[in-house]
N, C-alpha and C positions, 0 to 999 in steps of 0.2 A: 584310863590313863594310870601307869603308875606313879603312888605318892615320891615326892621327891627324899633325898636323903643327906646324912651327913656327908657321905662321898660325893654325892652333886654338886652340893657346897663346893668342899674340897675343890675340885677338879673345876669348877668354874671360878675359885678364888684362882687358880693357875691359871686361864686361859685369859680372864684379866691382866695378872700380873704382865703375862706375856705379850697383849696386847697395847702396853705402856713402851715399847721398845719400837713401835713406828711411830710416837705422837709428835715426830719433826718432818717426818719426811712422807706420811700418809695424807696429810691434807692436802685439796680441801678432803677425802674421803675421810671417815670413820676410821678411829684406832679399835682393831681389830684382833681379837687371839682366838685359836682352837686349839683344844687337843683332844686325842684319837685314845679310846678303850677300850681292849676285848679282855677278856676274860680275868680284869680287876687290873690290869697293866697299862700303862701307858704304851703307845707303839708311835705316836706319832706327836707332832705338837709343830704349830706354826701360827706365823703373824702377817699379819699385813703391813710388807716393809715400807713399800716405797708406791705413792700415786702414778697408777699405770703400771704396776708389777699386778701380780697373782695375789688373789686374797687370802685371805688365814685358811678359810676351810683347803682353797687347795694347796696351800704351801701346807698344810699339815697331814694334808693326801700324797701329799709327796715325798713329804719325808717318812714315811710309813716305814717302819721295820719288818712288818709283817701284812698278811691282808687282810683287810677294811672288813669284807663282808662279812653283816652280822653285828657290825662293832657301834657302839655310842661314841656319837659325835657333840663336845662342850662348845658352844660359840657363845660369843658375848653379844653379838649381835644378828638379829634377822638373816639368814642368806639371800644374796641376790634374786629376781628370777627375770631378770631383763638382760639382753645385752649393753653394756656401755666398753669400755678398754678392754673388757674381759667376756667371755663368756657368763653364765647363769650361773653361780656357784650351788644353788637348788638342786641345776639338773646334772650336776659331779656328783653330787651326796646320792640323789635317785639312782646313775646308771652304777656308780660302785655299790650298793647294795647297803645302803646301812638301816639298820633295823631299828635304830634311836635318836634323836637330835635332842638334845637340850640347852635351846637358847635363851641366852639372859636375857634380853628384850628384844619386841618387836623393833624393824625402823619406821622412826614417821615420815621419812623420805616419800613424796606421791610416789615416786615409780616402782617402790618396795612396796611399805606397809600394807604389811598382811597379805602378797602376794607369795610370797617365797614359805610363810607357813603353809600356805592351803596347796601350794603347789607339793611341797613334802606330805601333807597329810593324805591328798589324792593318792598319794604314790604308794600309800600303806604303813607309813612311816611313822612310827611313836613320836610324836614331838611335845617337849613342855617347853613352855615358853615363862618368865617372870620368872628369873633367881639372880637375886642378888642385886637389882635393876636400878637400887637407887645410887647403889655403886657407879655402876657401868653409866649410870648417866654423869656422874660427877667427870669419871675421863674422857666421857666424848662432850663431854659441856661447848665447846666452839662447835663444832657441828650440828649438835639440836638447835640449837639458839641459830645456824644458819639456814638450816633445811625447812626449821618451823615459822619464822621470822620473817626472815629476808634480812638481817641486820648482821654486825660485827657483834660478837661477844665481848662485854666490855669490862673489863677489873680496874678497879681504884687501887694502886699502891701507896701506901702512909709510910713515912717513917717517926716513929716518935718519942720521945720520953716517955715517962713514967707516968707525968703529967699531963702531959699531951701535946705536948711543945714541940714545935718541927720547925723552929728557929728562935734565937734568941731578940732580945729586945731591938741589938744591931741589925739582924736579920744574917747573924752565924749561925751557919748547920751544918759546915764538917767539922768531923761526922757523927750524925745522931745514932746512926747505931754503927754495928762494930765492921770486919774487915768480913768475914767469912757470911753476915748477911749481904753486904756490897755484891760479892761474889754472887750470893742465888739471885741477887735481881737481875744481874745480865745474863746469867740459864731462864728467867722469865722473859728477857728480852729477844731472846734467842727464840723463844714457843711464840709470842705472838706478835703479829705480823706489821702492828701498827704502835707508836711510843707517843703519846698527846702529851704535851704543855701548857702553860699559859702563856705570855708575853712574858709576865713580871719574872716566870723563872728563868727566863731565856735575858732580858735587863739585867740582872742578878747574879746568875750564874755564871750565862753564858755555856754551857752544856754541849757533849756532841752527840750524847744520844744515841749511842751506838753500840754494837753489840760488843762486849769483849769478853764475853764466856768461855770455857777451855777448848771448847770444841772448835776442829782446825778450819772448817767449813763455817765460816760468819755467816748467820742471817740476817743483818741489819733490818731493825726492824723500820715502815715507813714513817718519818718523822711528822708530826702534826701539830701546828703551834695556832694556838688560837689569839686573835689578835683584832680586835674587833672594831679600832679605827688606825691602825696603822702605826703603832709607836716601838717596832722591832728594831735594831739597829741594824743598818744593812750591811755591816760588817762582822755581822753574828757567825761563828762557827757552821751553825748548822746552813748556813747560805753557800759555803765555801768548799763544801765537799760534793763533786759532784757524782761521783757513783752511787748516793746514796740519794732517793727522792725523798722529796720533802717538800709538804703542804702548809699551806699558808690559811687559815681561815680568817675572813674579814667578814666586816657587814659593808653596808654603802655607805658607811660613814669614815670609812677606810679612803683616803685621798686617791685619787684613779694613777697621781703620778708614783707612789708607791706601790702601787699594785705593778703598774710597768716594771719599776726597776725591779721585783722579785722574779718578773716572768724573765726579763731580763738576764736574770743568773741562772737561767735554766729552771726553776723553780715551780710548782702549779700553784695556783690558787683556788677558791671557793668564794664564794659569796653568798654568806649566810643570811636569811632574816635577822634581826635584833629581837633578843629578847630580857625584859631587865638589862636594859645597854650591853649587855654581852651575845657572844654567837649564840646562836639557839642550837644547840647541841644535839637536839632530837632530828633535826633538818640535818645537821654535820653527819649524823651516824648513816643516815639513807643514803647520803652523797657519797660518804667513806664503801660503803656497800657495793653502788655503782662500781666505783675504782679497785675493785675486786679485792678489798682489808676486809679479813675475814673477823678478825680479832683486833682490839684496841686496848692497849695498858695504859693508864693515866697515871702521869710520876708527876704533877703538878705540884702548884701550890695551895694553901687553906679558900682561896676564890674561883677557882678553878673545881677546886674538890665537890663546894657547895652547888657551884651550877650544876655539875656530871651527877648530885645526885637530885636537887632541884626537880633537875629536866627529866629525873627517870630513865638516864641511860645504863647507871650502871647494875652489873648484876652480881660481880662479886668484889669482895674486899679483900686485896691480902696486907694486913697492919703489922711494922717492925718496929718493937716498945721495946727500946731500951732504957736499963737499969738506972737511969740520971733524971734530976732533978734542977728543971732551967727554972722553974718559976715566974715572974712579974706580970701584970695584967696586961701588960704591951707587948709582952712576946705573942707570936701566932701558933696558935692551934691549927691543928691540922685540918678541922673543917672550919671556914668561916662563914662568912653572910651572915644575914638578920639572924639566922635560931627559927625555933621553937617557941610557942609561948607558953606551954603545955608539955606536962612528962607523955601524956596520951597522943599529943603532934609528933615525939618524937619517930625517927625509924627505927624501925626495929629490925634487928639482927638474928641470923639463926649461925650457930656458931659449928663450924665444921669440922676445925683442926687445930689445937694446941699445939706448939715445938719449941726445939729451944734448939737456934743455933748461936754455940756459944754463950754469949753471958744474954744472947736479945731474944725476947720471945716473940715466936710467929705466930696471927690469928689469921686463918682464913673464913672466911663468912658470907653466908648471901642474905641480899636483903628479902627477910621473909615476902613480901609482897612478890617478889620479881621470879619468885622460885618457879611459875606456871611459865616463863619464858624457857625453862626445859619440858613442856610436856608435848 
């Protein structure tokens, strides 16, 4: 095998980047990029735009300026070697001749993994596999987490102070942070495909939960309110629009004539075990699974936050701490429940990405334990 190199690098940090321009409209498949190089040029370069179009290796055979044979091929992920919508993207890279593959990771896909290597290597084909991989796993993170699981990918959004306050003593929270972080949470709402509550934010708020991100095509994501003996008001926003579904989760302690009147408005429900008097959220995510929610974003409240992380659903955190200082021992913090009794009980965080938009800083994070839920 030859050693890998700075231009591997290179050329596979581009076939990532490139691969970031189908992550709305490839699922549920892998966000996918190539690009095509003979003689130190690029000649080609493609992605996997859209679920049931052509995959990157061939959209990037296709857009060839010159010919393939001979040439290295960068892919961020495994090529095919099964039929599914598409032919084998393996046996396009075999019968065009190319002399090189270097894919950033294997896929753990059963009908893939490590088939589509050995089918290129049978074929004579230089292939390295493993560059850059911790990357590549970070933007196909909804995918791993569904191919290896069987579950939704599940992220906690915080908004908070400086403090950690994500309501005042009254229980005021517009707005904790500013106008252009507001804005990225509905481009998150827009990526994935489920939006979880609690009861209390929906009493409270009142919320519609829906996408309004710039993009002309809304993907409303499916609403999910947890409610665990019935005290939603049924004149809730999110009851009243009916093109968008929306889930109800209760236990049986949930009154059955409530449950009617939401099926009633068109609505689903669930019926969760109780755990610690609330849904058991590890049962919710299996059922969420079923109903084909690949992805879950939880914009809850500090009761809400503590069970999703409690019950070990979630696996990443994105937290918006803005510049203000609410204070009083009666305001809520953004996790609540019992605690910790112990700094060594706490969770531990592994911290991914600093930003600042505008004056609020963003943290994205997974929770170190959870991290084998991408392997």
């Amino acid at each position: 095998m030859m050693s890998l190199t700075d231009r591997d690098i290179r050329f596979m940090k581009r076939a990532i980047k490139l691969s970031q321009k189908g992550k709305y409209a490839a699922r549920p498949n892998p966000v996918v990029g190539a690009v095509i190089i003979k003689a130190g040029e690029v000649i080609g370069e493609g992605y996997h735009e859209r679920f049931g179009g052509p995959h990157a290796e061939v959209n990037a055979i296709n857009n060839a300026e010159k010919p393939v044979k001979d040439a290295t091929m960068y892919v961020t992920l495994e090529p095919c070697s099964h039929y599914g919508k598409t032919p084998p993207c393996a046996d396009r890279i075999i019968a065009d001749e190319f002399s090189r593959v270097v894919i950033g990771m294997a896929d753990p896909n059963p009908v893939v993994n490590g088939k589509g290597i050995e089918k290129l290597k049978a074929a004579g084909i230089e292939v390295e596999v493993s560059v850059l991989e911790n990357d590549i796993r970070r933007v196909n993170e909804i995918y791993l987490k569904n191919v290896t699981k069987k579950l939704p990918f599940c992220v906690l959004k915080t908004a908070m102070t400086l403090d950690g306050k994500i309501a005042t003593k009254r229980g005021d929270s517009k707005w904790i942070s500013g106008e252009k972080s507001r804005e990225y949470v509905h481009e998150l709402r827009h990526l994935y495909n489920g939006i979880m509550v609690g009861v209390n934010t929906i009493i409270n708020d009142d919320p519609e939960l829906t996408d309004r991100s710039y993009h002309a095509e809304k993907k409303h994501p499916v609403r999910i309110i947890t409610d665990s003996t019935g005290r939603m008001p049924l004149d809730s926003k999110v009851l009243y629009e009916n093109s968008i579904r929306t889930i109800v989760a209760v236990t049986d302690k949930a009154p059955v004539e409530f449950i009617k009147k939401i099926k009633d408005k068109g609505k689903d429900v669930i019926v969760c075990p109780g755990k610690n008097e609330k849904v058991d959220l590890e049962f919710l995510m299996k059922e969420l699974w079923k109903e084909g929610i690949d992805s879950v974003m939880i914009e809850g409240g500090s009761t809400l936050n503590y069970s999703a992380i409690s019950d070990g659903i979630v696996d990443k955190l994105i937290s918006f701490i803005s510049p203000k200082i609410i204070g009083g021992s009666k305001s809520l913090t953004s996790v609540g429940g019992e605690g910790v009794d112990t700094i060594s009980d706490a969770v531990f965080l592994n911290i991914e990405s600093v930003e600042r938009i505008d004056e609020d800083v963003i943290i994205e994070s997974y929770l170190a334990k959870k991290l084998c839920s991408l392997d």
